[in-house]
C-alpha positions in Angstrom: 0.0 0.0 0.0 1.4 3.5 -0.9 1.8 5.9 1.9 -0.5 8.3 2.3 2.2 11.2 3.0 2.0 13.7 0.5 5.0 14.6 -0.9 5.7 18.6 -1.5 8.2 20.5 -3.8 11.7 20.7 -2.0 12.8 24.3 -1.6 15.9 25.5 -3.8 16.2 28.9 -2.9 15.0 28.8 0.6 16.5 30.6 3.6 19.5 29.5 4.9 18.4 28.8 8.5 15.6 26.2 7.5 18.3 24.7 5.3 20.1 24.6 9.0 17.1 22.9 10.8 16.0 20.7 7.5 12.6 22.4 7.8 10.9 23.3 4.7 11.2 27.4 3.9 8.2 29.2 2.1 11.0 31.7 0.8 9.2 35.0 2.1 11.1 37.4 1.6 12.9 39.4 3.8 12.1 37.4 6.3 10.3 33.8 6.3 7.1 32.7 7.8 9.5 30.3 9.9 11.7 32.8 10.9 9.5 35.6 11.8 7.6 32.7 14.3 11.1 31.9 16.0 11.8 35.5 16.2 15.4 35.1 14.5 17.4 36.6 11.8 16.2 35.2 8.1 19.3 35.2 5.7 18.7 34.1 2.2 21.8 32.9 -0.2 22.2 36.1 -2.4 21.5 35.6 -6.4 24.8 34.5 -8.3 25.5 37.2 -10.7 27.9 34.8 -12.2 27.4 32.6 -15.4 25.2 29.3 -15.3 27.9 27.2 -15.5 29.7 28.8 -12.2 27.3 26.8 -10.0 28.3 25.5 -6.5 28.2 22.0 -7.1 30.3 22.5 -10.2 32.4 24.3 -8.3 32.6 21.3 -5.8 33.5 18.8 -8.7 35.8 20.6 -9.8 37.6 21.4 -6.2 37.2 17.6 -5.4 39.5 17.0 -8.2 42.2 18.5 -6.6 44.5 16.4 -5.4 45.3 17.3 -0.8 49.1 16.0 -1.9 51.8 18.7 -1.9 52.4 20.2 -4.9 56.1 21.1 -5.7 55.5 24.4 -7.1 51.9 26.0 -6.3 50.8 28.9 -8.1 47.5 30.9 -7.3 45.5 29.5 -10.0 46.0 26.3 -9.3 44.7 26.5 -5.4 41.7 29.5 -6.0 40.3 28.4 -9.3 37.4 26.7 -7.6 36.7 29.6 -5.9 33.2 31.4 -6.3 33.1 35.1 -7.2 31.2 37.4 -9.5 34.1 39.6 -9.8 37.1 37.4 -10.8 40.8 38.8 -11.1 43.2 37.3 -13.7 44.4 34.6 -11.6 40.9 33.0 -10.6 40.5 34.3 -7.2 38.0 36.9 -7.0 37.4 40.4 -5.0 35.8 39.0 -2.0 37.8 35.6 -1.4 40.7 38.1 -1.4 39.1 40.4 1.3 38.5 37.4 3.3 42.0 36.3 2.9 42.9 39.2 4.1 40.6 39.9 6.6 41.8 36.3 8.4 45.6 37.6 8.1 45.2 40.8 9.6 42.2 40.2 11.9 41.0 36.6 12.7 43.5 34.8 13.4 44.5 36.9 16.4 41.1 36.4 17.9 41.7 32.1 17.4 44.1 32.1 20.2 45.2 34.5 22.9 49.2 32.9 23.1 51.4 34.4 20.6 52.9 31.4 19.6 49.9 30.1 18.4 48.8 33.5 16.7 51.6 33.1 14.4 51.1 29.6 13.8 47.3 30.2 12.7 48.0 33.6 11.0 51.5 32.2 8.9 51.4 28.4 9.0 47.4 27.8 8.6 47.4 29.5 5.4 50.1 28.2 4.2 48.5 25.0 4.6 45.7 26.2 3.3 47.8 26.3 -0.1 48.4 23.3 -0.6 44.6 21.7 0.4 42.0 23.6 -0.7 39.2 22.2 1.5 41.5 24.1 4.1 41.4 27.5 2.3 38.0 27.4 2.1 37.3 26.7 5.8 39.6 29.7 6.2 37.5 31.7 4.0 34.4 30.5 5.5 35.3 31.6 9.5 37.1 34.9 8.4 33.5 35.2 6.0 31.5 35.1 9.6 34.0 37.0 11.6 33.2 40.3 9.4 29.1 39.5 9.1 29.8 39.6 13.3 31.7 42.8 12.8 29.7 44.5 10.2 26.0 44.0 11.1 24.4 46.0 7.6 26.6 43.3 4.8 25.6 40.3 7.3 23.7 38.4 5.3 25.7 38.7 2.7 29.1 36.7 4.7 27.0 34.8 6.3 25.9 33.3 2.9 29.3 33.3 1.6 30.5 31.4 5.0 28.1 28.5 4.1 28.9 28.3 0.6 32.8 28.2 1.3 32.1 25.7 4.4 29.7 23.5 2.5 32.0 22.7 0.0 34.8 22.2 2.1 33.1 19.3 3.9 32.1 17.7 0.5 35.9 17.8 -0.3 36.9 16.9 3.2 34.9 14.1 3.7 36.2 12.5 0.1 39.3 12.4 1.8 38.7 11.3 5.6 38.9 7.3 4.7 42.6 7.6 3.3 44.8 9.7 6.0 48.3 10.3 4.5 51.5 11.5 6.0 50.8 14.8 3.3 46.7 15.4 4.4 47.5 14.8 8.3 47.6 18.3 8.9 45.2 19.7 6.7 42.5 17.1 7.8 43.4 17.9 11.8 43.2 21.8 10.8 39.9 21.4 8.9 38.4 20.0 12.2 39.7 22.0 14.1 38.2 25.0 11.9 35.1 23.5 11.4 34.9 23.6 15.2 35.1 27.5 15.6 32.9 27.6 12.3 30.0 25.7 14.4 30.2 28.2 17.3 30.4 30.9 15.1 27.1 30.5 12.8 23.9 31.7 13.6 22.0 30.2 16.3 18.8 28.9 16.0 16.3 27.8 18.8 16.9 24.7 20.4 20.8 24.6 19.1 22.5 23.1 21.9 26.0 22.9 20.1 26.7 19.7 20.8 23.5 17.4 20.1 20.9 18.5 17.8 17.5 17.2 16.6 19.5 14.2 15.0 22.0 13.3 17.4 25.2 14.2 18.1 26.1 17.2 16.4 28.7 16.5 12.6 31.1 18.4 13.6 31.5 17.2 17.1 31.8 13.8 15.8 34.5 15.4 13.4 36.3 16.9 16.1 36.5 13.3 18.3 37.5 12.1 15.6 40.9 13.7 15.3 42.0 10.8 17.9 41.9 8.6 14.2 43.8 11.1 12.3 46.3 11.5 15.1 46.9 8.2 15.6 46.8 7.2 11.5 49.3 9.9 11.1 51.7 8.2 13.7 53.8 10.6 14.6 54.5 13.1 11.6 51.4 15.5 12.5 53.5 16.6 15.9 56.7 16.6 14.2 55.4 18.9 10.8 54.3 22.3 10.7 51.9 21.8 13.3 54.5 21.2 15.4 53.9 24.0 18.0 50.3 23.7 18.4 50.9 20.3 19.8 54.0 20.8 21.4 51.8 23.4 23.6 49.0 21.4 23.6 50.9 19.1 25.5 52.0 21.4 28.2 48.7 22.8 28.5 47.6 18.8 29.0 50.1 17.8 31.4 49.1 21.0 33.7 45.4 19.6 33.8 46.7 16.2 35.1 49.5 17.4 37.7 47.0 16.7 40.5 45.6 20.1 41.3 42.4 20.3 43.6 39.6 19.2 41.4 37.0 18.5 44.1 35.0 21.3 43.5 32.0 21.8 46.0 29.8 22.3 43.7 30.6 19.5 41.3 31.0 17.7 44.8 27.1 18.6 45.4 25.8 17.9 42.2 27.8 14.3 41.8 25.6 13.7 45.4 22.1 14.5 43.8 22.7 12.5 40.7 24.2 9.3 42.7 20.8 9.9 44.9 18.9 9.7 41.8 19.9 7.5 39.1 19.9 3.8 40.0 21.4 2.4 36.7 24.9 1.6 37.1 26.4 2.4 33.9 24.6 5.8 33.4 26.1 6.6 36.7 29.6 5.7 35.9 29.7 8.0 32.7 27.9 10.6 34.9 30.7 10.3 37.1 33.6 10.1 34.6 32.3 13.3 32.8 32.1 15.5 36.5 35.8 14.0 37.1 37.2 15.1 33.6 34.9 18.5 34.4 36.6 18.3 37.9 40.3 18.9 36.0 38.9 21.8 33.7 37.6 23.3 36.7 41.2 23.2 38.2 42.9 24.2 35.0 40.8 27.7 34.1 40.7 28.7 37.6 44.4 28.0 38.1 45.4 30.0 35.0 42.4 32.6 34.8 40.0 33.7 32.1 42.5 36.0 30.3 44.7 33.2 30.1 42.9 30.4 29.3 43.1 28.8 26.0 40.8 26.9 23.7 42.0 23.7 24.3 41.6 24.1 28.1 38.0 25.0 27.5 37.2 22.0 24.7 39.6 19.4 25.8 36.5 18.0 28.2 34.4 17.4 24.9 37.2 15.8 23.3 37.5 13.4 26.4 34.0 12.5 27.4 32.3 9.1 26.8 30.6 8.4 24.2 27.4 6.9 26.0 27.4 10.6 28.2 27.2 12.4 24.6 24.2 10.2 23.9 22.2 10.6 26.8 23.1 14.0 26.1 21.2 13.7 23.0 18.4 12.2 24.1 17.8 15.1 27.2 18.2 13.3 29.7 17.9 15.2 33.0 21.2 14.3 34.4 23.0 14.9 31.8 21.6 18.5 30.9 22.9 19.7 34.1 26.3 18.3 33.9 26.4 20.0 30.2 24.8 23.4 32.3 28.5 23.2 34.7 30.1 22.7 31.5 29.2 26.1 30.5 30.6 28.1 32.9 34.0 26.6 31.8 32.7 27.8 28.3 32.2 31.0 29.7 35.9 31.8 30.7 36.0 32.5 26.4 33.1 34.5 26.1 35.1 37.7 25.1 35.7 35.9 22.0 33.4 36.6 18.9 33.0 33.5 18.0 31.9 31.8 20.9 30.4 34.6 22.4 27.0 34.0 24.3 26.8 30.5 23.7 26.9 29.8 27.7 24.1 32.3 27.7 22.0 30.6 24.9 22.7 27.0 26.5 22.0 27.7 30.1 18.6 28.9 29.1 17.8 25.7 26.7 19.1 23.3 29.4 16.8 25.4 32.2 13.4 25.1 30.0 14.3 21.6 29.1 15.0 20.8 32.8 11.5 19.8 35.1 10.7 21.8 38.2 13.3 19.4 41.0 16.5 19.6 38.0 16.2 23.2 37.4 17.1 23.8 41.1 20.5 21.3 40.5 21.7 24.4 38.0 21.4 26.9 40.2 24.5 27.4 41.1 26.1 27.5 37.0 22.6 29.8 36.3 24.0 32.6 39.0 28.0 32.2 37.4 27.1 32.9 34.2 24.8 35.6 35.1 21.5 34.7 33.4 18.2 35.4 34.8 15.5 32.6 34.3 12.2 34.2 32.7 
């Protein structure tokens, strides 16, 4: 028997946040029936002034054929010919893939980390990467893109749009290559994820984004960013020792301060471990309850230690890269316990809120985990509620 489902025209040209929530988009214009409900900005795609055959999934094909190896002499045409632009200059990359470029060298990659090592290393080495593997360019393009649309509030529709497109097609290319990890695409493949990261704190929000977990899980490019344990390990050794080689080398440091032993019984953690052992009767729920407060416990003790201004990126997003599994699926499936584990984790998300690209995400969380949360659990987040500063309504 057929399904009686009716089937409805799929939405080319529809806003760029239902595309986010797979929802379908009645492309009202300028702002959709779907977004004018949620009360959030609508951004459409603008028209491509370019010919017909400059379309973004030629544009893909033909950026997929690129090879991620090395190439002994690179010339601009060879990595930017791929690139989209309406205004093209005689080597193939256009007006506003260069104002992006530069935008990144001069301005974002200052604001990636707050150690001046690692400012140099993402404003000088990342590009240069970026050369050589094009998915990596465009992810560059793409967070520099969404770092002037948070900068220049009248032309934001227009980076956003150009963000996506870049971003978009960097995963196509990115993912093409995931299954063969080479000494030569190590360290673009551990930079794209580690881009891709920033770029999914740094897009819009919509309601009911809780970064991590999302309507169908457990969000892409968290499962990207765990997954830079395979590319670490499949590169054995010559992602620490290659250009990367700082990041790592003060990654490590960073690391081997969070396990020196400092005081990680934090009262509060201590108070909320009490209520959930009170509570939850099944053993192995409570063990990954308990392994997540303990690695929570060490970040506690590490941004406290070092302080806000100090702290680093890796000090705030080392505890998702070192959680269970099974705690990121309960996660997903909103269950009460772990929502207010994830509501502590934001005040250690907080110590980066003066960066634009993850700024007011603790905000925006603590207030989905509180409405998600039942009368008894809202109570257990009091405490992370009053550090962050936000006032239930």
């Amino acid at each position: 028997m057929k399904s009686g489902r009716r089937t409805h025209r799929k939405s080319r040209t529809g806003c760029i946040q239902c595309k986010m929530r797979k929802v379908k988009c009645d492309e009202s214009r300028p702002r959709c029936n779907n977004c004018t409900k949620h009360g959030i900005d609508c951004v459409f795609k603008p028209v491509r002034l370019s010919s017909p055959s400059a379309t973004l999934s030629e544009a893909s094909a033909s950026a997929s054929r690129i090879s991620p190896q090395v190439p002994t002499a690179p010339n601009a045409t060879e990595i930017t010919s791929d690139l989209p632009s309406s205004q093209t200059l005689g080597s193939g990359m256009g007006m506003t893939e260069l104002e992006l470029l530069h935008n990144y060298s001069t301005s974002t990659s200052y604001t990636l980390s707050r150690h001046p090592v690692l400012q140099s290393v993402w404003r000088i080495i990342v590009p240069q990467i970026g050369f050589s593997s094009i998915y990596v360019m465009r992810a560059i393009l793409a967070l520099s893109a969404l770092h002037l649309a948070y900068h220049r509030p009248t032309q934001k529709e227009f980076y956003i749009s150009q963000a996506l497109l870049h971003h978009e097609t960097a995963l196509r290319i990115a993912n093409s290559i995931l299954p063969d990890i080479t000494q030569e695409n190590c360290s673009g493949l551990y930079l794209f994820a580690a881009l891709t990261c920033l770029i999914s704190c740094a897009k819009p929000r919509i309601p009911g984004d809780f970064l991590l977990v999302g309507e169908r899980g457990i969000s892409d490019w968290l499962i990207l960013f765990r997954g830079t344990r395979l590319i670490i390990d499949s590169a054995d050794g010559n992602l620490k020792s290659g250009p990367l080689e700082p990041m790592f080398r003060i990654g490590a440091r960073r690391a081997q301060l969070r396990e020196i032993g400092l005081n990680t019984n934090h009262d509060h953690l201590l108070e909320l471990q009490r209520l959930i052992k009170e509570t939850v009767t099944d053993q192995r729920m409570l063990e990954t309850y308990e392994t997540a407060i303990n690695e929570m416990g060490k970040s506690f003790a590490t941004v406290y230690s070092i302080g806000s201004q100090s702290c680093e990126t890796s000090d705030v997003f080392i505890w998702l890269f070192l959680v269970p599994d099974e705690f990121l699926e309960l996660l997903s499936q909103r269950q009460p316990g772990a929502l207010c584990i994830f509501a502590y984790y934001c005040v250690v998300l907080n110590q980066l809120d003066s960066m634009w690209w993850i700024k007011g995400w603790s905000t925006h969380l603590i207030s989905g985990i509180y409405h998600s949360l039942d009368y008894e659990h809202q109570h257990w987040i009091q405490w992370p509620i009053e550090q962050i500063g936000w006032i239930p309504s």
